[in-house]
C-alpha positions as CSV (number, residue, x, y, z in Angstrom):
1,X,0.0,0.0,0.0
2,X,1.3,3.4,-0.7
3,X,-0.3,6.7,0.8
4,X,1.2,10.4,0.3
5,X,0.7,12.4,3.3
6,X,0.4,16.2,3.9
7,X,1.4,17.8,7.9
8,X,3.0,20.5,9.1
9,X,5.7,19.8,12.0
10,X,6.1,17.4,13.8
11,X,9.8,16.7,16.5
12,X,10.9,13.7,17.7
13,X,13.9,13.5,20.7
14,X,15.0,9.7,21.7
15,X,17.5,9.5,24.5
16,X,19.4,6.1,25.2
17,X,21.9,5.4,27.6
18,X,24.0,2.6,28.4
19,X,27.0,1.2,30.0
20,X,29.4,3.0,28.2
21,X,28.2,5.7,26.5
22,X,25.4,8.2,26.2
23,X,23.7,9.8,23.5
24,X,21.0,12.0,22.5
25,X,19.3,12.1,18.5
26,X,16.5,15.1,17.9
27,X,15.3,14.6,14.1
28,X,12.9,17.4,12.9
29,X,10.9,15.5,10.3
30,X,10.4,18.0,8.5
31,X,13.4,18.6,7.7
32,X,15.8,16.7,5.5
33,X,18.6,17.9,7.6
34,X,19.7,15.1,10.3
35,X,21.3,16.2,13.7
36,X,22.9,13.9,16.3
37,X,25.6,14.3,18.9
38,X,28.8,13.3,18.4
39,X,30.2,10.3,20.5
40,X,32.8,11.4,22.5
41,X,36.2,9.0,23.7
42,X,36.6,8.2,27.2
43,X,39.6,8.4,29.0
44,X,40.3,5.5,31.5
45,X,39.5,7.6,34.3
46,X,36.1,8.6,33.2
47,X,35.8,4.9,32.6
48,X,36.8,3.5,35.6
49,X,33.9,6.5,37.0
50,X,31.6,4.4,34.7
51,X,28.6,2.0,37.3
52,X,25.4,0.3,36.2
53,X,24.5,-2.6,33.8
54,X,24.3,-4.2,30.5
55,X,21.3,-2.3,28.6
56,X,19.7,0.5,27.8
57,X,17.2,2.3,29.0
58,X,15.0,4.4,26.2
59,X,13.3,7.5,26.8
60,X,11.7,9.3,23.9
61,X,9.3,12.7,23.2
62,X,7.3,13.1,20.0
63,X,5.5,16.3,19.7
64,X,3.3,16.8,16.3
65,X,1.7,20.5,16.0
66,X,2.4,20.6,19.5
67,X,4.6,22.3,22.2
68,X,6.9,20.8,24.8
69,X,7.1,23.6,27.0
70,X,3.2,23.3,27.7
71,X,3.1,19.7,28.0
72,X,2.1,18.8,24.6
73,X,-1.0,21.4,24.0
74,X,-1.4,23.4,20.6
75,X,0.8,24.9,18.6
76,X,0.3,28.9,19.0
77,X,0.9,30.8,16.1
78,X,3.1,34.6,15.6
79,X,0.7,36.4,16.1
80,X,1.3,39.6,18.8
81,X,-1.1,37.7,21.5
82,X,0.8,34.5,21.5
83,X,-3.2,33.2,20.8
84,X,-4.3,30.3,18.2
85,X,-3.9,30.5,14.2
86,X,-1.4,32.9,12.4
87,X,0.6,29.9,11.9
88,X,-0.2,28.1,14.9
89,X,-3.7,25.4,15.6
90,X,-7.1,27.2,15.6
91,X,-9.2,28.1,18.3
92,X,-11.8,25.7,18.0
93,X,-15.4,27.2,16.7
94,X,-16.7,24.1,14.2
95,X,-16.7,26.1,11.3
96,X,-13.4,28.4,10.1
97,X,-11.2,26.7,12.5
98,X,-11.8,23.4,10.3
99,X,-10.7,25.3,6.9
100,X,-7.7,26.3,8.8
101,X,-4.3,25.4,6.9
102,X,-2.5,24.9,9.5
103,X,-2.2,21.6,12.2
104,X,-4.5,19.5,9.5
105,X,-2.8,16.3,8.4
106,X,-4.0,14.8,5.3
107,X,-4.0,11.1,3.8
108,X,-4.4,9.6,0.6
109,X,-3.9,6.2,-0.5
110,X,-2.5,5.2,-3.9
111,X,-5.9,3.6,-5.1
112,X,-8.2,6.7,-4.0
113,X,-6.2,9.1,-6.2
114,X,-9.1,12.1,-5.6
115,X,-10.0,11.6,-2.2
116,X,-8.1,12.2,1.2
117,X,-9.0,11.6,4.5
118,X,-8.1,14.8,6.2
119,X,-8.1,15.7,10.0
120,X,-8.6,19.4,11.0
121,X,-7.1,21.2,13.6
122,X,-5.2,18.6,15.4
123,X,-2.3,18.2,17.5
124,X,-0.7,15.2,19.2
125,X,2.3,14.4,21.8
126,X,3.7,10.8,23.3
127,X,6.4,11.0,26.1
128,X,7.4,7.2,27.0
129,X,9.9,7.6,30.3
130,X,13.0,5.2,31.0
131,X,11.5,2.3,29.1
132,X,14.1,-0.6,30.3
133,X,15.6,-2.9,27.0
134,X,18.0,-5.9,28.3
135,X,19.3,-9.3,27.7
136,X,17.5,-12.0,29.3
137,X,16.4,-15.9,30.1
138,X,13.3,-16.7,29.7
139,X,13.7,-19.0,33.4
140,X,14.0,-15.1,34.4
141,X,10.3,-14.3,33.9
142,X,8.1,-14.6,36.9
143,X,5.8,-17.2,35.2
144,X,8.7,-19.8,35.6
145,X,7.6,-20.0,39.3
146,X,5.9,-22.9,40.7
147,X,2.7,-21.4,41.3
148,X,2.7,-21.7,37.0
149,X,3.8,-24.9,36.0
150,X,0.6,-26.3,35.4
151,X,0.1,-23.5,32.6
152,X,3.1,-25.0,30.6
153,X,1.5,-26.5,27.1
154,X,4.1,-28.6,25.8
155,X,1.8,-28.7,22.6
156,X,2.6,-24.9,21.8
157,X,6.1,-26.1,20.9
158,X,5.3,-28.8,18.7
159,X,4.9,-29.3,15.1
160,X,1.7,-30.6,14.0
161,X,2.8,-34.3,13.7
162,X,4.1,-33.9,17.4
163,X,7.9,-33.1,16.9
164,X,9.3,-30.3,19.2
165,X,10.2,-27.7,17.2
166,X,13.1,-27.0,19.4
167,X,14.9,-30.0,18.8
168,X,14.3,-33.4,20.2
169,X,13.7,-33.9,23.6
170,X,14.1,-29.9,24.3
171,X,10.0,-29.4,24.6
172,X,10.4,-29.1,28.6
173,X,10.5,-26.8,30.7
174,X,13.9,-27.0,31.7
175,X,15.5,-26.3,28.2
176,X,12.8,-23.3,27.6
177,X,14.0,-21.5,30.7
178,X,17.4,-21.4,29.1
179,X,16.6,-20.0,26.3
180,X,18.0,-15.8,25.5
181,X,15.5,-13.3,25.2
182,X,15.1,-9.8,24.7
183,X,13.1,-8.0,28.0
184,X,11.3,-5.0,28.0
185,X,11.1,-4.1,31.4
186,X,9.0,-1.4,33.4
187,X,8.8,-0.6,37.0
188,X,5.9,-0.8,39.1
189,X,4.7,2.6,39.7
190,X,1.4,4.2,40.8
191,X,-0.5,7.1,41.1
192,X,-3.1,9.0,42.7
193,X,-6.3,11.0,42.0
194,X,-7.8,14.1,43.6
195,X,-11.4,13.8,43.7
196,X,-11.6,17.4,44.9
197,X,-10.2,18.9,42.2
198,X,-10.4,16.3,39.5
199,X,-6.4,16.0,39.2
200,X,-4.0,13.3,39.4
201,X,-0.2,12.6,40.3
202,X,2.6,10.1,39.4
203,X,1.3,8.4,36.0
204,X,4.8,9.5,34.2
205,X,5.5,6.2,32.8
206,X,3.8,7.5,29.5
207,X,1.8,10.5,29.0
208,X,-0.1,10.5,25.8
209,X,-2.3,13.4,24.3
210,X,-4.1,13.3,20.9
211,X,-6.6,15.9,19.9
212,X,-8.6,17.2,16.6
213,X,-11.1,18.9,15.8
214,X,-12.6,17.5,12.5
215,X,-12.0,14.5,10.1
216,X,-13.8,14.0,6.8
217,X,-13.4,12.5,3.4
218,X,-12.5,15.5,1.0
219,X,-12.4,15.5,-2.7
220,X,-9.6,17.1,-5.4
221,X,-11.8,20.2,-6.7
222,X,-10.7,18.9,-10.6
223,X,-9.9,14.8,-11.3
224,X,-6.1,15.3,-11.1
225,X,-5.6,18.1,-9.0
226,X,-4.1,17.0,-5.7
227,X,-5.8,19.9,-3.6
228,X,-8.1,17.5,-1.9
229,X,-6.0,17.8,1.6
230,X,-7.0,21.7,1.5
231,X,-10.7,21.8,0.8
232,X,-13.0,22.1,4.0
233,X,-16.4,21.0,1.9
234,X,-17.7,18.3,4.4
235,X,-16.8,19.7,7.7
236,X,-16.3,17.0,9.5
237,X,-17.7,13.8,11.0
238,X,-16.0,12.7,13.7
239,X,-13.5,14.6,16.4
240,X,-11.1,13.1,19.1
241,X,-9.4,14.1,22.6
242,X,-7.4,12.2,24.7
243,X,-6.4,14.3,27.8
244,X,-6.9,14.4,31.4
245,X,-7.8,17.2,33.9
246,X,-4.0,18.2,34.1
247,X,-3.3,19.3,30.6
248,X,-3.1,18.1,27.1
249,X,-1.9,14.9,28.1
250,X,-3.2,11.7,29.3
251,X,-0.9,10.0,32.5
252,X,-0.5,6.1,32.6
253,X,1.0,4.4,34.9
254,X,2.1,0.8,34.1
255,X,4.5,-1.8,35.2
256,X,6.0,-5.7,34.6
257,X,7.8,-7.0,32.1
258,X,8.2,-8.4,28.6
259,X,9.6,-11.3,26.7
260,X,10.5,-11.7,23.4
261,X,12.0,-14.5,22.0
262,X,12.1,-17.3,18.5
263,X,13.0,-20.4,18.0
């Protein structure tokens, strides 16, 4: 499938940091232009300095039409106010605020060549915090514990004819727990909400905000023409926010781990 798409700025930062080095990549995507920081040597002091573990642990901010230093709400525009439009998002009135060219991301797919599914007046931020990424056994996992043996399905490891797929005599429980995988690890955390006030603390481990205004199914005004992503003809039939009382954002607090692995 093969889609062109139309937006107007979006940022992503990722941050990873492990035993031996740091580093830090922003990418602008909409620019061509790449920027990273340069990996730096260590001397043997700074490396004897050097405590922690094998792995790395991922943080990573993606802001689109939206501002970090407001925790993810709209864009403003230049205008003398600081208020919506003049290059920024709309303030939000169901009619000229969906025609607006700005923060309105468009999609069309290769076999609907005069139509595009365009969303009006939107913005959108994810912030995922110190997601953990490490080497592992799966005889590491919790579910290896005695109070799960009798979930173990020796069948899931067997071809349809009955042979283990892991080599004879290896469709056990001992042999599985040896085997490497990948974990994606996150703490146990929690939170708390003020009924008072309708506020909440301590979901950090990902905050999440999505909002727009308008979506429709908008035409090219000539066969041919790609102007489809620009017309505001049918308004709009559906909108969406995802938020919470504090802001722009939505907290989540979650914790436990995953396992990947093959055979």
């Amino acid at each position: 499938m093969k889609m062109r798409i139309h937006g107007l700025l979006s940022s992503l930062t990722v941050t990873g940091v492990g035993i031996y080095s740091a580093a830090c990549l922003s990418l602008l995507l909409s620019s061509p232009v790449l920027h990273a920081v340069n990996l730096q040597p260590l001397s043997d002091d700074e490396m004897g300095s050097v405590i922690g573990q094998e792995g790395v642990l991922l943080s990573m901010e993606y802001y689109y039409n939206s501002n970090p230093a407001t925790d993810g709400d709209a864009l403003l525009g230049s205008g003398a106010a600081g208020t919506f439009g003049d290059g920024g998002c709309s303030g939000q009135n169901g009619s000229s605020s969906l025609a607006d060219m700005d923060c309105r991301l468009a999609i069309q797919l290769e076999n609907r060549s005069d139509e595009w599914l365009v969303i009006k007046n939107g913005y959108a931020s994810i912030v995922v915090n110190r997601l953990s990424l490490d080497a592992s056994t799966l005889g590491e996992s919790i579910a290896t514990g005695a109070a799960y043996s009798s979930f173990f399905n020796q069948a899931k490891f067997e071809a349809v004819g009955g042979d283990c797929l892991l080599g004879a005599g290896n469709c056990n429980t001992g042999y599985i727990d040896n085997m490497p995988a990948v974990r994606t690890h996150y703490p146990e955390t929690a939170g708390s909400y003020n009924p008072g006030n309708g506020t909440s603390t301590g979901y950090n481990d990902v905050r999440l905000g999505i909002y727009y205004e308008g979506m429709a199914i908008e035409f090219n005004s000539v066969p041919g023409v790609q102007d489809g992503w620009q017309q505001n003809v049918n308004g709009s039939f559906l909108g969406l926010n995802i938020a919470d009382n504090n802001g722009a954002q939505a907290g989540i607090a979650f914790g436990g781990n995953f396992y990947m692995y093959g055979f």
